[in-house]
N, C-alpha and C positions, 0 to 999 in steps of 0.2 A: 440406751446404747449398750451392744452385748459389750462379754468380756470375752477375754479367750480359754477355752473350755481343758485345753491340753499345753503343756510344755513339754519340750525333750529336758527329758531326766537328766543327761548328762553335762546339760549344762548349768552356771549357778545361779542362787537367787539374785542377782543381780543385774544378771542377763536377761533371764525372765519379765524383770522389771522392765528392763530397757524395753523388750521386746512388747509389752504390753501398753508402755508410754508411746510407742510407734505407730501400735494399732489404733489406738484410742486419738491420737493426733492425724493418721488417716481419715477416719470416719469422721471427726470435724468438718475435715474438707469436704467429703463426703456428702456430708448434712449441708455445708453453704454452696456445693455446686449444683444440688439435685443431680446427684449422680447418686447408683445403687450399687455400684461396685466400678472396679479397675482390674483390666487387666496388663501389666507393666512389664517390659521386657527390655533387657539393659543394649539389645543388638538392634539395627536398620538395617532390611535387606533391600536391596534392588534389585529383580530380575537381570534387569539390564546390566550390571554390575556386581560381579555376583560376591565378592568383600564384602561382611557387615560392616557397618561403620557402628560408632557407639550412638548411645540414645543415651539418655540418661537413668542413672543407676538406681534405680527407684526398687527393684526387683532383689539387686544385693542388699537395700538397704532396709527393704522389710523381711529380707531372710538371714542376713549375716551371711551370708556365703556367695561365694565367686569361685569359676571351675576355671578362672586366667588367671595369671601373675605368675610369678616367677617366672624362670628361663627354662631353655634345653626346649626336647620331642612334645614334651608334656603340655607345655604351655600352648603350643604352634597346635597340636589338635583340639586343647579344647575352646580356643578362639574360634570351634568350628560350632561349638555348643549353642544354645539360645534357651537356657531357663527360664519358664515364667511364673510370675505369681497372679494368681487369680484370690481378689480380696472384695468381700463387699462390706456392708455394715451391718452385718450379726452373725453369721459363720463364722469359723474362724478360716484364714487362710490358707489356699492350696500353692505348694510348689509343684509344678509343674516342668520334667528336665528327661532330656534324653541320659541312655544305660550307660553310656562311657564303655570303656574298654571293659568287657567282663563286666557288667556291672557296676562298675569301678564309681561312677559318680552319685547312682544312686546311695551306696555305701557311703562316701563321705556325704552327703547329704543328710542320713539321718544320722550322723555323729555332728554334726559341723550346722547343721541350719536351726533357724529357732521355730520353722515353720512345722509342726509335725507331719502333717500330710503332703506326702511326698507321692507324689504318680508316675510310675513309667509302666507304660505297657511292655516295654520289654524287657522287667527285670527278672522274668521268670525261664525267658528264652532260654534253651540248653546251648549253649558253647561249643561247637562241631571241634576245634582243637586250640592249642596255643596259637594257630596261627589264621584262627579265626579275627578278621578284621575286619567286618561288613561297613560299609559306607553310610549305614543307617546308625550305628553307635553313636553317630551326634546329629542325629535327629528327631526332634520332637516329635510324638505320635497328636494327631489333630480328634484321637478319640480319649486321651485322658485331656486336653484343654476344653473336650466337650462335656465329660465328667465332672472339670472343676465347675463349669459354668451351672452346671445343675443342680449339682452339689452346695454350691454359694448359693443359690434363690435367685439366678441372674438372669431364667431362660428367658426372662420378658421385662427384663430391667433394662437404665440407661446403664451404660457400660461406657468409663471412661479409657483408653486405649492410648499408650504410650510405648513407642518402640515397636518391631513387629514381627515376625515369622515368614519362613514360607506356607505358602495353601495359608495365608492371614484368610483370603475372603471365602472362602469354602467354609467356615466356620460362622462366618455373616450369616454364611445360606443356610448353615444348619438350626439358626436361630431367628428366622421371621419376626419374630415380634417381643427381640430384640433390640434395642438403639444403639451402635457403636459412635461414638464421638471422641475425636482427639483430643487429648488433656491441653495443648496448644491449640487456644481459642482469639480470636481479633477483639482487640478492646477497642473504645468510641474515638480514640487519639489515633488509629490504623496504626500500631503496634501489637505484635503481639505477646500473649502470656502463658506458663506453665503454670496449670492451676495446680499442680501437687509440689510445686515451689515450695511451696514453704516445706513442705516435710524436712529441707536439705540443709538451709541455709543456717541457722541459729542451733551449736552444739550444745547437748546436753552434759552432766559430769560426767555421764559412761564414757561421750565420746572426748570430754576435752582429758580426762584421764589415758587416752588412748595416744591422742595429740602429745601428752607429754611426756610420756614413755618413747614416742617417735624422733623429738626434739632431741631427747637426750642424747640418742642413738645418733642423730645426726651430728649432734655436736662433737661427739666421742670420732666418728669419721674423719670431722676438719682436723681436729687438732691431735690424732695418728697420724694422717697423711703430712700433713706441715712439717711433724716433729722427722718426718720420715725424711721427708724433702731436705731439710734444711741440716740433718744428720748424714748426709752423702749417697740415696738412697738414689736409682735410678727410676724415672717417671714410673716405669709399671710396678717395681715395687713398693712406691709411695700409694699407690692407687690402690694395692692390693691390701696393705695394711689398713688402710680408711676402710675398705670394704668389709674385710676381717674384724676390727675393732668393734664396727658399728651394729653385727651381726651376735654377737658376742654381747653389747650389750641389748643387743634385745628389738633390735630390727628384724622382721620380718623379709622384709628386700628393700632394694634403693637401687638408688643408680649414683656412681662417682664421676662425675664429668670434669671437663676444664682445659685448660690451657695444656695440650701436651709439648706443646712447641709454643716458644713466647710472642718467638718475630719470622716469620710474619705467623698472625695470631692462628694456631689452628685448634678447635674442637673438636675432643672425639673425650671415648669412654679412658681414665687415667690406668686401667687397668688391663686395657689391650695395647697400651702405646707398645709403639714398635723396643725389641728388650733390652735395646744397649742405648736407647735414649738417655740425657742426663737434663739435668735441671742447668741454666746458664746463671751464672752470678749476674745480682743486680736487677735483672729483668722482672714485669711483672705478670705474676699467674693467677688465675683463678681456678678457686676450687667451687665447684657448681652442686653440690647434693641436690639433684633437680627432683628427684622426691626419695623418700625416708619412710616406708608405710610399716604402723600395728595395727592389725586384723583391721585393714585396708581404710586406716586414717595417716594421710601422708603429708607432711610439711616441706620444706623449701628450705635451704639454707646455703648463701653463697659468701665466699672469705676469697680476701686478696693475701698474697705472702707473695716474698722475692725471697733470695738465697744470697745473704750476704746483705749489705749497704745495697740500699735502692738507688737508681741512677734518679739524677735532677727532677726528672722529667714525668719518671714514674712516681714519686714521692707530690711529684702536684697533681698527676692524677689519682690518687692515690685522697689526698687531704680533698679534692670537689667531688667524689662519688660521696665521701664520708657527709660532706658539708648538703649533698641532695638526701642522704638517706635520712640525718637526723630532720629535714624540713620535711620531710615526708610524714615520720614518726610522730612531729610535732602536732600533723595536721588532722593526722590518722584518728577518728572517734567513730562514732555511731550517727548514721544518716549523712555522712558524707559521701558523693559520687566519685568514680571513677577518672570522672574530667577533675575534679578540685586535687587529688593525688596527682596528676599530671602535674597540674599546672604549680604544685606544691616543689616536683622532683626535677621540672626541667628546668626554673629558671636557673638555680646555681650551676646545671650541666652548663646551659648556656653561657650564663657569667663569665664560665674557666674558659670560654674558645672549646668545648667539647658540645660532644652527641651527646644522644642514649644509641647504643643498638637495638635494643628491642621495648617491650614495655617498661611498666616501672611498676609492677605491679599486679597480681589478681587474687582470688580467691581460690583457697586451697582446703586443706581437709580431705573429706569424704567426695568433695568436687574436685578432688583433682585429676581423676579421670572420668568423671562427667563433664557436664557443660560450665565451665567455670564462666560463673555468669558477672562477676564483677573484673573488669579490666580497668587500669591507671592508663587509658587512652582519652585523647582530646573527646570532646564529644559525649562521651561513657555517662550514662546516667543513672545508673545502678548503683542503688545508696548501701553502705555498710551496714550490716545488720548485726543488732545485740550477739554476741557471743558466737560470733563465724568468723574462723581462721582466715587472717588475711595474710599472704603474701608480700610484704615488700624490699625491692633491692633497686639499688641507683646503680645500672648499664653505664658503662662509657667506654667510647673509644677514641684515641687521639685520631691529631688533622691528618695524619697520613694513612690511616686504618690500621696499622700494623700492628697496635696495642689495644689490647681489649684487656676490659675486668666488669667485674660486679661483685656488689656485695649489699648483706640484708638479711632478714628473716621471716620468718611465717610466724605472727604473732595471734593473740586473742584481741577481739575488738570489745569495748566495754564501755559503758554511757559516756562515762565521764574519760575514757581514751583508748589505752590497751594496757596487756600486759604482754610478757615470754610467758611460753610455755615452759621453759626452763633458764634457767642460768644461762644467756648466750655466750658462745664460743670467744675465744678474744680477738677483738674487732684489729688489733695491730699488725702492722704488716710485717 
């Protein structure tokens, strides 16, 4: 098995490490699929439909880097991007990425990726003026993905293929005798698998270090926002201090969701609520930190609070979310399904005369904007795996709909059950 011959310099030996534990747990796979290489790309296009949809993140996850997240112009073009990695088993790794604005993503790419071989044919291109903005800036060139493939040893290898490009099969052609094969393959049960699954699921220290740095940041949001709320602050400026707080300590982005309005229940962002919003006595809110990401490992964390004495009504729904979350928690270990967390969080929803509204559960981390392959739905057979961030919060809504909450966290999963990532926020309302 090679090793990898170069690292980028500026980043540390720890990274390096990581980066090297990734390749090397690749090429495992590698070796048990009789595959000689992947090419992995985090975007699906469809002619017909011309929005990528996501694929899974295979591609951020052997480079460390991602040209989406955050908000504003910046984010909205480069959702236009489609970086690839072209990896086999003994070269070291190619990134593979369109020039960005000015070159712009090439540049962050070799400050920011751990892959060092970076390709764009158009990083050399001259720049006609500032107001040069060619349509081709987020476009892949299909002669440095021909580059990497030659480059790797792959012109006549099995090639596993995840996620895809435009002009994907023009590059088929350019390789005869070549195999392209999708990494989702049919097993003997007519189900199907991602054979580079595993690379995702089960966090290493880098990443559960990452995870608890993200925790904290989200916990620092709930209880800014709360102190905000329950201090005479109006919705948007309760949202904006959780948002503020949580950046401050060391979040990357998140998003502050929740109850902006209690009855009848409406969801939106707490920090766009309309400005002369107030919070009602008594009533109950949720606060939703629907993710929390460091260098794109993101957690979940959702807290109930009212403003003042909780009304009758809201204090029992209030004690049966609590009474599903701890059955849940209870349940929660390693090789448990998705159906058993169900069936762990609904019965006490059910007990009180309540719902759920949504799930009750899934898988978070580094999947939370991939394919979060474990869901707390009926059915779900996707067992919890050693040391993969699970998700869990107990949804309810009263009989009349008008009252919604949740609350939970995104914990580690561990033989013998879980832990927090950090100190949880306080569970009181």
């Amino acid at each position: 098995m090679g090793v990898i011959s170069a690292h980028n310099e500026l980043l540390s030996e720890p990274d390096h490490l990581e980066y090297e534990r990734r390749i090397e747990r690749l090429r495992e796979i590698l070796d048990k699929e009789s595959l000689d290489g992947v090419i992995v790309s985090d975007r699906r296009y469809d002619p017909d439909n011309p929005p990528a949809m996501t694929a899974p993140p295979y591609a951020r996850y052997l480079s460390n880097m991602t040209l989406y997240g955050g908000g504003g112009g910046a984010a909205v073009w480069a959702h236009r991007a489609n970086p690839l990695v072209v990896a086999s088993r003994s070269a070291d790794p190619v990134l593979v990425l369109p020039p960005g604005l000015r070159n712009s993503w090439v540049s962050y790419a070799r400050h920011r990726s751990w892959i060092v071989d970076v390709k764009c044919a158009g990083e050399n291109r001259v720049w006609a003026s500032n107001h040069d903005f060619p349509s081709n800036s987020g476009v892949i060139s299909p002669d440095d993905i021909a580059e990497a493939i030659e480059q790797s040893g792959l012109s006549r290898g099995r090639i596993g293929i995840s996620g895809n490009w435009p002009d994907m099969h023009a590059i088929a052609d350019r390789f005869p005798g070549a195999e392209f094969v999708p990494v989702i393959q049919p097993t003997q049960n007519g189900r199907r698998r991602d054979v580079l699954e595993p690379l995702i699921g089960a966090n290493s220290e880098w990443e559960i270090a990452r995870l608890e740095r993200a925790q904290i940041a989200a916990n620092v949001a709930i209880e800014a926002l709360r102190t905000a709320a329950k201090g005479g602050a109006t919705v948007r400026e309760a949202g904006r201090e959780g948002r503020l707080a949580a950046i401050r300590a060391g979040a990357d982005e998140l998003s502050v969701d929740g109850s902006v309005i209690a009855e009848p229940w409406t969801f939106a962002a707490y920090d766009l609520a309309p400005e002369s919003l107030t919070f009602e006595r008594g009533k109950l809110y949720l606060i939703e930190i629907a993710y929390c990401m460091v260098d794109g490992y993101s957690v979940q964390t959702c807290r109930l609070f009212t403003v003042g004495e909780p009304e009758p009504e809201v204090q029992r729904m209030y004690d049966t979310a609590m009474t599903s979350l701890h059955a849940m928690l209870n349940k929660l270990s390693v090789g448990v399904t998705g159906a058993d967390m169900w069936d762990a969080g609904i019965g006490p929803l059910q007990d009180g005369g309540y719902a759920p509204w949504c799930r009750l559960g899934h898988s978070c981390g580094f999947e939370m904007f991939g394919p979060q392959r474990l869901q707390f739905f009926p059915g779900d057979r996707y067992q919890v795996e050693p040391h993969q961030a699970v998700t869990v919060h107990a949804p309810i809504v009263s009989g009349d709909g008008n009252t919604v909450g949740i609350i939970g966290d995104t914990v580690l999963a561990i033989e013998d059950g879980w832990r927090y990532f950090a100190p949880p926020a306080d569970y009181a309302l």
